[in-house]
C-alpha positions in Angstrom: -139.0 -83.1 -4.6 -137.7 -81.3 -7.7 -136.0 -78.7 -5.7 -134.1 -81.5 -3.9 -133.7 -83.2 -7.2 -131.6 -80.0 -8.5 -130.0 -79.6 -6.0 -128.6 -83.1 -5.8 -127.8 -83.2 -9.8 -126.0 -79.8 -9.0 -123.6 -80.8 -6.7 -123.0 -84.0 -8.7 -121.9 -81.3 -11.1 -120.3 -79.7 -9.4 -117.8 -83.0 -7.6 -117.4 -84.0 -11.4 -115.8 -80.8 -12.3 -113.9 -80.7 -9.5 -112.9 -84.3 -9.6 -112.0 -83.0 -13.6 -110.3 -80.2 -12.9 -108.0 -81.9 -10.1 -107.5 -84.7 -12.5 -106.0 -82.3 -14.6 -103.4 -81.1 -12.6 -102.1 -84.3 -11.7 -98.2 -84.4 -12.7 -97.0 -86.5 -15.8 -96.1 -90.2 -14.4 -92.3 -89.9 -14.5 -89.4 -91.5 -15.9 -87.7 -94.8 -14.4 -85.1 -93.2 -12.1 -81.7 -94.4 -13.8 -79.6 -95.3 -11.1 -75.8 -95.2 -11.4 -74.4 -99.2 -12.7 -71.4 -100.8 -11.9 -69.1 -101.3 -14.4 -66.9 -104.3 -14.3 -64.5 -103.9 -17.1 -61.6 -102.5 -15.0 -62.2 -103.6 -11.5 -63.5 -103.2 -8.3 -65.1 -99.9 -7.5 -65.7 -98.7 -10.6 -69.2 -96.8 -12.0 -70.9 -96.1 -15.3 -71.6 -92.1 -15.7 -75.4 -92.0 -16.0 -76.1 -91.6 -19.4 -72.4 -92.3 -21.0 -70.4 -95.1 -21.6 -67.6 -94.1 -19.1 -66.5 -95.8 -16.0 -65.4 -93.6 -13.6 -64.0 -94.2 -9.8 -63.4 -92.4 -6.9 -60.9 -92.5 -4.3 -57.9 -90.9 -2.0 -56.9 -90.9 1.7 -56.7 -88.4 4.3 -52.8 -88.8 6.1 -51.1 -87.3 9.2 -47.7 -87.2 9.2 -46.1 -85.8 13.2 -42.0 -86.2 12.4 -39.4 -85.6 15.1 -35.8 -84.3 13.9 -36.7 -83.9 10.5 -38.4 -80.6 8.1 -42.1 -80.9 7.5 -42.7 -83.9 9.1 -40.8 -86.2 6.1 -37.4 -85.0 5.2 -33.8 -86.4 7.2 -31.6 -83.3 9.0 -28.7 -83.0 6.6 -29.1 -79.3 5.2 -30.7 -76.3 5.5 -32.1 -75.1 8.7 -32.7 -78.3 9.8 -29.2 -79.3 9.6 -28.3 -76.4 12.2 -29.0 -79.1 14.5 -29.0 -77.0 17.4 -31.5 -75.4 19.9 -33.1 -73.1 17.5 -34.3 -75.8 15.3 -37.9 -77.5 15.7 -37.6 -80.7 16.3 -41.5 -81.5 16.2 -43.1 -81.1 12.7 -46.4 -82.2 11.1 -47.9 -82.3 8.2 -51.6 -83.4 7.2 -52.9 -84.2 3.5 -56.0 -84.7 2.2 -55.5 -86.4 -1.3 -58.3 -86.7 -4.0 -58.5 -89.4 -7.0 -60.4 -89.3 -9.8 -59.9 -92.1 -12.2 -62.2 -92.3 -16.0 -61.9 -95.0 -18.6 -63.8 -95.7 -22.0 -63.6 -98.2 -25.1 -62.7 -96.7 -27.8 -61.7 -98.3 -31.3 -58.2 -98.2 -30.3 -58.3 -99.5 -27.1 -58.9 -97.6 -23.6 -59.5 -94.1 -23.1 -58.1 -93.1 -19.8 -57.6 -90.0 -17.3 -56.3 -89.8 -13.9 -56.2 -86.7 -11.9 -54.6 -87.1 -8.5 -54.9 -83.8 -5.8 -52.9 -83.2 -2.8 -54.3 -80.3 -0.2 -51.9 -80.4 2.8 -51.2 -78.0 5.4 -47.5 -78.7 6.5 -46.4 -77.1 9.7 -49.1 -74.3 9.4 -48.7 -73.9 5.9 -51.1 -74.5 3.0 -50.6 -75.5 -0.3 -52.4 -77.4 -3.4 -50.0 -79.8 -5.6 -51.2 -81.7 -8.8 -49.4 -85.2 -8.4 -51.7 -86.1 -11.4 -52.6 -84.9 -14.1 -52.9 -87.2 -17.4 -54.2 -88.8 -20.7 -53.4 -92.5 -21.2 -54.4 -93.5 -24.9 -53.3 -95.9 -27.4 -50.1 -96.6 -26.1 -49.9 -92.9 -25.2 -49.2 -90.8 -22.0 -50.1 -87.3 -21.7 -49.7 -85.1 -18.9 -48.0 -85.4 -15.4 -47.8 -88.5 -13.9 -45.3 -91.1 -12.5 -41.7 -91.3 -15.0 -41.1 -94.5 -16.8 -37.9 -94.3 -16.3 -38.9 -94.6 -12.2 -37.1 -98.5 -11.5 -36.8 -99.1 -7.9 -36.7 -97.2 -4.9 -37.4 -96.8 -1.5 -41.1 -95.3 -1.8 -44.1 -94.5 0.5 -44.7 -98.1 0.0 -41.4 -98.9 2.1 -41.1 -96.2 4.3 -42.8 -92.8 5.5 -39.7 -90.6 5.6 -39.0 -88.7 2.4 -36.1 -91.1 0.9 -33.3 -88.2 -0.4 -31.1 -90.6 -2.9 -34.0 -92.1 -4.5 -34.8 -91.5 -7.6 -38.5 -91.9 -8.3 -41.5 -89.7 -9.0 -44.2 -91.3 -7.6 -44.8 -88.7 -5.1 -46.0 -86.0 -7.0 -45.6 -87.0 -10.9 -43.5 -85.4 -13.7 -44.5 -83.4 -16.5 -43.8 -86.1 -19.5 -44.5 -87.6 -22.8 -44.2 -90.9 -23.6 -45.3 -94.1 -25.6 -45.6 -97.7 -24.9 -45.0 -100.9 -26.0 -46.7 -104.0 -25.1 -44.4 -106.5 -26.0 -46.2 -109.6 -24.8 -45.8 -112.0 -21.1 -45.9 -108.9 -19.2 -42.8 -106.9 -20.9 -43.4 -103.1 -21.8 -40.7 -100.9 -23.9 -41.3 -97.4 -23.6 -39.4 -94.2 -24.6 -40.4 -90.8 -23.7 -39.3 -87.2 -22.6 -39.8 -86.0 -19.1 -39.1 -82.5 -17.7 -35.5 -81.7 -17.1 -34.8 -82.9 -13.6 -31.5 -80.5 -12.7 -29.1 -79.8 -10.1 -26.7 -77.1 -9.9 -24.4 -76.5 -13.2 -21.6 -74.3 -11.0 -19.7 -71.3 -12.7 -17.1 -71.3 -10.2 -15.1 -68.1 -11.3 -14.6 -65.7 -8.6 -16.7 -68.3 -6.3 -15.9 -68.6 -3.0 -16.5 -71.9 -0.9 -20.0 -71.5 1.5 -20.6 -73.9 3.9 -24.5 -72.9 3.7 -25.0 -73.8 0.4 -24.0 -75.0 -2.9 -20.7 -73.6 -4.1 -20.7 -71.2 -7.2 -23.4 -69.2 -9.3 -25.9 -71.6 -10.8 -25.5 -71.4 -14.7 -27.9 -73.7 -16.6 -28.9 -71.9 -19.9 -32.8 -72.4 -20.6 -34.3 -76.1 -21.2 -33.6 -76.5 -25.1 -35.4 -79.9 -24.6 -36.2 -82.4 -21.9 -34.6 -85.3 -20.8 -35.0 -88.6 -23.0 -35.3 -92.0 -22.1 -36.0 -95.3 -22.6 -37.1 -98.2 -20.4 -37.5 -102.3 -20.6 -39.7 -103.2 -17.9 -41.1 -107.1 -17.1 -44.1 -107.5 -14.8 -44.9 -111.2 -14.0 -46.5 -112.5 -10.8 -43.1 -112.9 -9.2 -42.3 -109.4 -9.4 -40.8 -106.9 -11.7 -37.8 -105.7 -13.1 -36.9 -102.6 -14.6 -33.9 -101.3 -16.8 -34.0 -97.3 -18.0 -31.4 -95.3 -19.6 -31.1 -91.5 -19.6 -30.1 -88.7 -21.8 -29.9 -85.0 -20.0 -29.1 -81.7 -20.8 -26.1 -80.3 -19.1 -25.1 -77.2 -20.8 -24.4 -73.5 -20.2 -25.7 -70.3 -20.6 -22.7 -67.5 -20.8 -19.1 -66.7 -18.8 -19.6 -64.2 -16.1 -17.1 -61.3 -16.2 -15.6 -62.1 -12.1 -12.7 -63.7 -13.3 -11.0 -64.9 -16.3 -12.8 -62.6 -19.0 -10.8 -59.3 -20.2 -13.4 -58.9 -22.9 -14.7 -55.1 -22.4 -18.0 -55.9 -23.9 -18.6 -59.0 -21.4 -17.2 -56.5 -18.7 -20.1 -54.5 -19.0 -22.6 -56.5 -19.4 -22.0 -59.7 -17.6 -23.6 -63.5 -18.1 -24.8 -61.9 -21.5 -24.5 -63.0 -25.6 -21.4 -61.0 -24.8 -19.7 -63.7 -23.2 -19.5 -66.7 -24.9 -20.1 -69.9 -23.1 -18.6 -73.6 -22.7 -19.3 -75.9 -25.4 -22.5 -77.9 -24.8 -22.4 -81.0 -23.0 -25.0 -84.3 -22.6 -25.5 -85.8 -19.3 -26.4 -89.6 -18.7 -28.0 -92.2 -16.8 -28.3 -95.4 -16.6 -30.4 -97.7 -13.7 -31.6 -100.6 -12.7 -34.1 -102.1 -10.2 -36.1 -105.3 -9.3 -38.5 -106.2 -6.7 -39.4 -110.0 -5.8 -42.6 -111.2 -3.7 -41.2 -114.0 -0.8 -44.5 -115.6 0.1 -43.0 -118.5 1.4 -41.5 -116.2 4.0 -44.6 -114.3 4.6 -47.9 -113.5 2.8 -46.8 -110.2 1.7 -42.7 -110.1 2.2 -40.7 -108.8 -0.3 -37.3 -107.8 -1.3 -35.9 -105.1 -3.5 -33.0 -103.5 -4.9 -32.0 -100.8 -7.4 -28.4 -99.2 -8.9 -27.9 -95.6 -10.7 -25.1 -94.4 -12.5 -24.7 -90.8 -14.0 -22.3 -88.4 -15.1 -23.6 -84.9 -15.5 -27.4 -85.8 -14.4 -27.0 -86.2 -10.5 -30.5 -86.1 -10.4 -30.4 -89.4 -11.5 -27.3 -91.0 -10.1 -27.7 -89.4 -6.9 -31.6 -89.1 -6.7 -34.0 -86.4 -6.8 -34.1 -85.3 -3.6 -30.4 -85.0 -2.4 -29.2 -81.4 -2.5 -25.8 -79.8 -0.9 -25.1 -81.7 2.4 -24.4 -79.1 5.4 -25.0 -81.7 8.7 -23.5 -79.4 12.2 -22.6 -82.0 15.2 -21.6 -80.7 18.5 -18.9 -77.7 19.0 -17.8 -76.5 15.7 -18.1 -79.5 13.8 -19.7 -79.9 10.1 -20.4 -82.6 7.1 -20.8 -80.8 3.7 -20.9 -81.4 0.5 -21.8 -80.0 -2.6 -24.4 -81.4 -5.3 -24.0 -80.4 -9.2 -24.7 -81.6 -12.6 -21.1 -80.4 -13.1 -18.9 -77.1 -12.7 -16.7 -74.7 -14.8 -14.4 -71.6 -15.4 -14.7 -68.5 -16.9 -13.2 -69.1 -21.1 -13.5 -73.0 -20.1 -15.4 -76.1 -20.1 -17.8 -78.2 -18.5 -16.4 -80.5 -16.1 -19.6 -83.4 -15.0 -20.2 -84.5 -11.9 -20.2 -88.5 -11.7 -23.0 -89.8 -8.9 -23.5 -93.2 -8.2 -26.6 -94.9 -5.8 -27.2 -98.8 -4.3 -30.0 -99.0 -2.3 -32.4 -102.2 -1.5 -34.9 -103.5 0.9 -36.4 -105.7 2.7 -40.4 -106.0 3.8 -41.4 -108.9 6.3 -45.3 -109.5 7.3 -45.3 -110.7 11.4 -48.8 -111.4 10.5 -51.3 -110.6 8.0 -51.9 -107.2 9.5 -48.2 -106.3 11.0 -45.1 -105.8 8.7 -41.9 -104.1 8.9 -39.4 -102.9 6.4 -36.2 -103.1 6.3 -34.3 -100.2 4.1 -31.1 -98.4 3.4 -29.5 -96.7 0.0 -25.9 -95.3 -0.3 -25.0 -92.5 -2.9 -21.2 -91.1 -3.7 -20.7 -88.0 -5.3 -17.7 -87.8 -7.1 -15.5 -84.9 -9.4 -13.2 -85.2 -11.6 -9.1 -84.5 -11.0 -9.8 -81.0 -13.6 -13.0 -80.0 -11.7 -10.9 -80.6 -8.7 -8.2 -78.0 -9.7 -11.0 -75.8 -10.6 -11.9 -76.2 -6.8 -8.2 -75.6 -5.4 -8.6 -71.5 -5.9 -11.8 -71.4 -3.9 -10.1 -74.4 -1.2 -6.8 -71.6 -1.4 -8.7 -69.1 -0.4 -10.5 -70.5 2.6 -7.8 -72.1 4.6 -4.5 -73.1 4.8 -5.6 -76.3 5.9 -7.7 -76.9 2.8 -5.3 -76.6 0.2 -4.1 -79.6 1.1 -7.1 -81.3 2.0 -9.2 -79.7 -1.4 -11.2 -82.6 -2.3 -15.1 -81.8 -2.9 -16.3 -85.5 -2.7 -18.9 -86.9 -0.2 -21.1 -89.6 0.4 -24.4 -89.9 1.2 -26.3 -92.3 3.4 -30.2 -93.3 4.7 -31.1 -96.3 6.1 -34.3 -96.9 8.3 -36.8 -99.7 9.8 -40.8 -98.9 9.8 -43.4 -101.0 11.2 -46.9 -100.7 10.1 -50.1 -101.8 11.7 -53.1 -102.2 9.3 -55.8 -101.5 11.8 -59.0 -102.3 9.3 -58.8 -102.4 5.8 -57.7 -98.9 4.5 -56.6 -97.6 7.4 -53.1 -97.6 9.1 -50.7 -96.6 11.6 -47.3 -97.1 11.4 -43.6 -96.1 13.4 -41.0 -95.1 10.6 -37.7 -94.5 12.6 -34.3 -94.3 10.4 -30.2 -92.7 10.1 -28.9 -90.2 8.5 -25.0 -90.4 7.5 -22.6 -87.6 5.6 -19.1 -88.2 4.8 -17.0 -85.6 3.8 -13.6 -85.8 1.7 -12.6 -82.2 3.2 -12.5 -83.9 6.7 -9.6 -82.6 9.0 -9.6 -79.4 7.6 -10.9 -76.2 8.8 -12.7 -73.0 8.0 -13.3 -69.6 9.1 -17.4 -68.5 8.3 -16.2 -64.7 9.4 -16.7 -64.2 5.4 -19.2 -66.8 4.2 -22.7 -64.8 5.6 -24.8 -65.8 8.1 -24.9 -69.8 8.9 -27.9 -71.4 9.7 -29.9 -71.4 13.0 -27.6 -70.4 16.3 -25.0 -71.3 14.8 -22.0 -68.1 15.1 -19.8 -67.4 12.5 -16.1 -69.2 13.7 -13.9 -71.2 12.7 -15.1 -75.0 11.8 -14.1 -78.1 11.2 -14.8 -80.6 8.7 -15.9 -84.1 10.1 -18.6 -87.1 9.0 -21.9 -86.1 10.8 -25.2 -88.4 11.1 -28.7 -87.1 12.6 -31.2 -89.9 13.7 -35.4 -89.2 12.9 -38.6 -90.3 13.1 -42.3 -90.3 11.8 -45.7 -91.8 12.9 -48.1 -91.6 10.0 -52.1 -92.4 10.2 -53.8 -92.5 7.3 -57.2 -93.6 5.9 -57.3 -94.8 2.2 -61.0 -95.0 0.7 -62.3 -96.0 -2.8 -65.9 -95.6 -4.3 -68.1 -98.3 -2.6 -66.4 -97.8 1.1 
């Protein structure tokens, strides 16, 4: 009886220390899992940062773009290869983007705190390529960093069409470098000046230039960016719409005088484009433009209608948008529209002559039903020089052809006009049909010109003799894309 006695208190023991000893390891009872919180102070789909006070949200869209008569999928034949318009050229193109948002926020003692950073990673007709649309600091009235221009007032967007849009000129694609500061003025007006990265064409040093049908006429000769572009901007925002009215300063000067013509200075001889040289007094280009959009619900739950005007002389960048470079549009036979694009042009020992540009463009969006809507959308641009930067022309125009010195007139005119219909298949993701004209008018028309000494032209395209004439091209671009916030 003892013995069994032992042997019982033993193992008793023995299940106690073991009991203890397993007791022991047991892990320390953890922590409430802190799960992520909506945060409701700036809208829908917007989250707290575990352990911070910031709101952040996520977002972006994944897009296919398959265009037909037009360069990577987006951009009207008028120029360039594409502009050929013959047998060599592709006429399919596609591009896909995958686009990634990230959007913070956070109170601080003078008001919100916010960054945006906006990603695009694209492959466009086999290519790759990474572009920061976004990139910026908004703070106390503040805006750091790259993101969409102020001075942007209307145009004909992504929102309106899927074609790239050449007059316009707008920056909502893919941002601008900038620095600006706002006002809020109070019932949805905003003043705001600020200095955006120098937005330039072609500032042509025409000496010993001779006229090229492939590209822009003359050696470019913009001296370094001493500082950016200035502007300032009234904008209204009210539930009717918006208008917008910016103004535009630019720099349009010169670096030196070439020694190709005009210059018998031995020094500048030898050492061309140099501090030898000299250079044309400086010169300020301008811009001034207006836009306004206006919401028609009584015509259709989302129809709209809007319209914007741009004037510059010596910032065609402006005036004539950002897009639009030298027009060289090939029809059939030996037929061609071109034009050349410039901030402005000069001579050897002279001055700067600017460029004056011009733009009206407007549109019109009507919603068939809540999920089917077209737009309607054209804009119209003139490029324009001056009687002296004509003269300055009427050398190169000599030299070409008989039959353009009297017919030397570098003026053209610029138009895109198209209609897209968009399906919005389930909220955030849609197809659409964006088909649209292309139009180039040409002041040299009538005239003619041999390309025997002008390089090789574009495409198939043999060297000849050619004939000036208004050209158009016709495109087209079916887009699918899927848009998607945090909380999808």
């Amino acid at each position: 009886m003892k013995m069994v006695k032992s042997l019982l208190l033993g193992s008793a023991a023995g299940l106690v220390a073991v009991a203890g000893a397993q007791a022991a390891d047991l892990p320390v009872k953890a922590k409430p899992v802190e799960y992520v919180k909506i945060c409701t102070l700036y809208g829908e789909g917007f989250y707290y940062i575990p352990g911070s006070d910031t709101c952040i949200k996520l977002g972006g869209y994944v897009r296919g773009d398959y265009g037909w008569n037009v360069a990577g999928a987006r951009t009207p034949a008028y120029n360039g290869t594409q502009g050929a318009q013959d047998r060599t050229v592709s006429q399919y193109s596609t591009r896909h983007r995958a686009n990634i948002q990230m959007d913070t926020r956070t109170q601080t003692a003078y008001g919100t705190l916010r960054t945006f950073t906006s990603i695009h990673l694209q492959n466009e007709n086999g290519t790759d390529s990474t572009n920061v649309a976004r990139a910026f600091i908004q703070w106390a009235g503040f805006t750091f960093g790259r993101a969409q221009s102020f001075q942007d007032t209307w145009g004909i967007t992504d929102s309106w069409h899927f074609a790239q849009q050449q007059n316009n000129s707008d920056t909502g694609a893919n941002g601008v470098n900038q620095i600006a500061y706002t006002w809020e003025l109070g019932n949805g007006v905003t003043l705001t000046v600020g200095a955006d990265e120098s937005r330039r064409k072609t500032l042509a040093n025409l000496s010993g230039a001779s006229l090229k049908i492939t590209g822009d006429t003359g050696t470019n000769s913009f001296r370094g960016q001493e500082w950016p572009d200035g502007h300032i901007d009234l904008k209204v925002n009210q539930a009717w719409g918006y208008a917008a009215l910016t103004g535009v300063v630019h720099d349009a000067s010169a670096a030196y005088y070439s020694s190709t013509a005009g210059i018998s200075s031995a020094p500048c001889i030898a050492a061309p484009s140099t501090t030898f040289c000299g250079h044309p007094d400086d010169k300020i280009g301008w811009a001034v433009e207006f836009g306004a959009e206006v919401k028609l619900p009584q015509f259709g739950p989302q129809d709209r209608i809007g319209f914007g005007a741009r004037y510059a002389e010596g910032a065609t960048g402006y005036g004539a948008g950002t897009n639009l470079n030298g027009a060289q549009l090939f029809g059939s036979g030996n037929l061609i529209a071109y034009g050349p694009t410039s901030d402005g042009v000069f001579l050897n020992n002279g001055q700067i002559e600017l460029t004056t540009s011009w733009t009206v463009m407007g549109g019109y969006e009507h919603s068939w039903t809540p999920t089917l809507k077209s737009s309607f959308t054209a804009g119209y641009t003139s490029i324009m020089y001056g009687d002296a930067a004509k003269a300055m022309y009427l050398p190169l125009c000599t030299a070409a052809s008989a039959s353009l010195r009297t017919n030397c007139d570098p003026d053209w005119q610029f138009l895109q006009g198209g209609i897209r219909t968009m399906w919005t298949v389930v909220p955030g993701f849609i197809l659409g049909v964006d088909v649209f004209y292309t139009q180039v008018w040409t002041a040299f028309q009538g005239a003619t010109i041999s390309t025997g000494t002008t390089g090789t032209l574009v495409g198939g395209r043999p060297n000849g003799t050619y004939t000036f004439d208004d050209e158009h091209s016709i495109g087209a671009v079916f887009r699918a894309q899927r848009n998607f916030n945090a909380g999808d």
